[in-house]
C-alpha positions in Angstrom: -17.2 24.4 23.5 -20.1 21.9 23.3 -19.9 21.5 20.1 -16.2 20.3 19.9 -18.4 16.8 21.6 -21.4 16.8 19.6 -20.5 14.0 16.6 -23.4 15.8 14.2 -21.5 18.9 14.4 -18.9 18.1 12.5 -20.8 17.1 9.5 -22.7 20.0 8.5 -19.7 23.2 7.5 -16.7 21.0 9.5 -14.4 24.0 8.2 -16.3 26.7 9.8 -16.5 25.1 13.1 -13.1 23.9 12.9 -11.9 27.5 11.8 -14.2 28.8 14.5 -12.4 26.7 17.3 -8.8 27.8 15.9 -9.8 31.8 15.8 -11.3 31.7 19.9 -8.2 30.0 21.4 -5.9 32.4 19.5 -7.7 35.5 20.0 -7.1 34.2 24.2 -3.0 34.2 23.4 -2.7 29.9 22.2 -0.8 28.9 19.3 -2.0 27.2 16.5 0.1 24.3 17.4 -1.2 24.4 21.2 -4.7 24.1 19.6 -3.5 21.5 17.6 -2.5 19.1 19.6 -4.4 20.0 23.7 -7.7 21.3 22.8 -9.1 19.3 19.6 -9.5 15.6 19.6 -6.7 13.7 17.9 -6.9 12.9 13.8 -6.8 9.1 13.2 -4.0 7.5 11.1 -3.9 4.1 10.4 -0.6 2.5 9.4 -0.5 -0.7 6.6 2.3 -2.0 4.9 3.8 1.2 5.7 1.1 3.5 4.4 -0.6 6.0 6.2 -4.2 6.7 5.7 -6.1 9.0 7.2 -9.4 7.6 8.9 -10.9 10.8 10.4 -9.9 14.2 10.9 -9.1 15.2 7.3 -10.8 18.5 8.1 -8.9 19.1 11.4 -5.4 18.1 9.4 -6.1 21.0 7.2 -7.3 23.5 9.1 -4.1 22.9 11.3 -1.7 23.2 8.2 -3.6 26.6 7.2 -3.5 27.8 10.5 0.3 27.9 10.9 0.2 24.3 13.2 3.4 22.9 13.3 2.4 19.5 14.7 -0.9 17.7 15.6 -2.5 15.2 17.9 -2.9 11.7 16.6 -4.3 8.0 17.5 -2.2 6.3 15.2 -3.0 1.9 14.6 -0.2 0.5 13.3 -1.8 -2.8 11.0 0.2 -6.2 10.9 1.0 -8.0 7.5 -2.1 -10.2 8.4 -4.7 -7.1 9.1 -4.9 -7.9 12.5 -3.3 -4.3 15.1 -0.1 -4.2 15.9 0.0 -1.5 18.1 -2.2 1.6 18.9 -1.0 4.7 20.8 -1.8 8.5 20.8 1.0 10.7 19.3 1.8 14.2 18.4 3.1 14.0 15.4 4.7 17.2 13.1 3.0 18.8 10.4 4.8 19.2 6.5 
C-alpha cells in the first residue's frame, strides 16, 4: 500500500494503480463505495461562484464511477466573491 503515499506514483499509468487499489480491497469483501471514501485519499473540489472544479483526483473520480462507487471522499474549498476561502472541510459526497 506504499504506493497509495508515494506522490510520483500517480503520474506514470494513475488508472492502473488506481484500478489496482479498487480490485485488492474488493477481492478482501469491501465495496467500491467503502474504498471510495476510507481507503483512498479524498478528490479536491473547489467551489467559485457556485462552480465546482475539480483540482485533483480526476483519475480517482472516475475510477470510482466505473467501479460501481456510489459516493466519494472529498476536501471541498468553498471560494468567496473576492477569491479569498470561505470555508474548507472534508466531505463524502454522492457520486451521479
Amino acid at each position: 500500500m506504499d504506493y497509495l503515499r508515494d506522490p510520483n506514483s500517480f503520474r506514470q499509468g494513475s488508472f492502473k494503480v488506481v484500478r489496482g487499489v479498487y480490485q485488492d480491497h474488493m477481492a478482501r469483501g469491501k465495496s467500491a463505495t467503502q474504498v471510495a471514501t476510507k481507503v483512498l485519499d479524498p478528490i479536491r473540489l473547489s467551489v467559485d461562484s457556485g462552480v465546482v472544479h475539480v483540482r485533483d483526483g480526476r483519475h480517482r473520480l472516475s475510477v470510482a464511477r466505473e467501479m460501481g462507487a456510489k459516493k466519494i471522499r472529498a476536501e471541498v474549498t468553498e471560494y468567496g466573491p473576492r477569491g479569498g476561502i470561505r470555508s474548507q472541510r472534508t466531505v463524502v459526497i454522492p457520486l451521479r
